[in-house]
C-alpha positions in Angstrom: -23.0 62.1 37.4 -25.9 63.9 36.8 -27.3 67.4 35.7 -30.6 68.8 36.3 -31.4 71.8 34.3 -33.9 74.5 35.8 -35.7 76.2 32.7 -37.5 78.1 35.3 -34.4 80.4 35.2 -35.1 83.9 33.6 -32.0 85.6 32.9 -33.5 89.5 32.1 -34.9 88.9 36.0 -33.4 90.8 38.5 -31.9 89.2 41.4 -33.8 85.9 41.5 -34.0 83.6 44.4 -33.9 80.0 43.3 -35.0 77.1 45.4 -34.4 73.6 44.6 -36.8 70.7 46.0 -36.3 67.0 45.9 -40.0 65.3 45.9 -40.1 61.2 46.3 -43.3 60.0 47.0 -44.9 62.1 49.8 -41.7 63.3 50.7 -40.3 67.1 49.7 -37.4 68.2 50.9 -35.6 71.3 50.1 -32.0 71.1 49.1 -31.0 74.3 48.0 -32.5 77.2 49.7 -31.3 81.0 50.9 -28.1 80.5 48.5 -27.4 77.8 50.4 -27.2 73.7 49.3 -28.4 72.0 52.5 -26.9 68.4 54.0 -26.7 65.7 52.4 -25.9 67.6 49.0 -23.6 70.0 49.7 -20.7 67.6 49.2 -22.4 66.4 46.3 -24.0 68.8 43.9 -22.5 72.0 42.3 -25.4 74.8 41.8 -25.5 77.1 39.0 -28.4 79.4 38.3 -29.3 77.2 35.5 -28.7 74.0 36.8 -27.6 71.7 39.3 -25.0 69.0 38.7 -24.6 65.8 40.8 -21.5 64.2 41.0 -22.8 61.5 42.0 -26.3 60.0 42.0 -27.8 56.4 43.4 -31.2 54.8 43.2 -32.0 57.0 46.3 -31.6 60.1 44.0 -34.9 58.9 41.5 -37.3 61.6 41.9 -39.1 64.9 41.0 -36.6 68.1 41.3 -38.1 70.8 41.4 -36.8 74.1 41.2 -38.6 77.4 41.9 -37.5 81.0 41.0 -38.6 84.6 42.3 -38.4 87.3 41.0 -37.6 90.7 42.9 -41.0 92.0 41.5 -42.8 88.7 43.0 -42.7 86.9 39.6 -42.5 82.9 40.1 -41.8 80.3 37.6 -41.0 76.9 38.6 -39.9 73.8 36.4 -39.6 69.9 36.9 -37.6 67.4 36.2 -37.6 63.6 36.7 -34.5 61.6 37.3 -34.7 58.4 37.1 -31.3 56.4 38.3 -31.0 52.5 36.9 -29.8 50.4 39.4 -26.1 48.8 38.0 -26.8 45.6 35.7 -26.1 42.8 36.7 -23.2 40.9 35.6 -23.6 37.3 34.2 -21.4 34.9 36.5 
């Protein structure tokens, strides 16, 4: 399991919208976006306007999340965060 804090979050904001983005490489995709978690992480990952908690991550999940909040008077702030997920060691024969 994993959890990926966004300290973009402004609690005195109004009504924020929060997006969440995945980067990998050249690769963004958006995984939480108009309240909504898209597929393949809505079986996956529990959002809170905080955070977002995997419960369960692979080598696939290694990345840059990025999430991105608005305010209702057009503020942005935005945060990072890398994951990086080890691959299971190896067990001596």
């Amino acid at each position: 399991a994993a959890d990926i804090p966004c300290l973009a979050y402004r609690s005195s904001w109004r009504n924020p919208r929060i997006e969440w983005k995945f980067q990998k490489g050249s690769s963004l995709v958006l995984f939480y976006y108009a309240a909504e978690l898209t597929e393949p992480y809505r079986n996956r990952v529990q959002f809170s306007p905080t955070s977002i908690h995997f419960s369960s991550v692979t080598r696939e999940d290694t990345g840059k999340y990025i999430c991105e909040v608005v305010g209702d008077s057009g503020q942005i702030a935005k945060s990072e965060v890398n994951l990086i997920v080890q691959g299971a060691a190896p067990t001596p024969p």
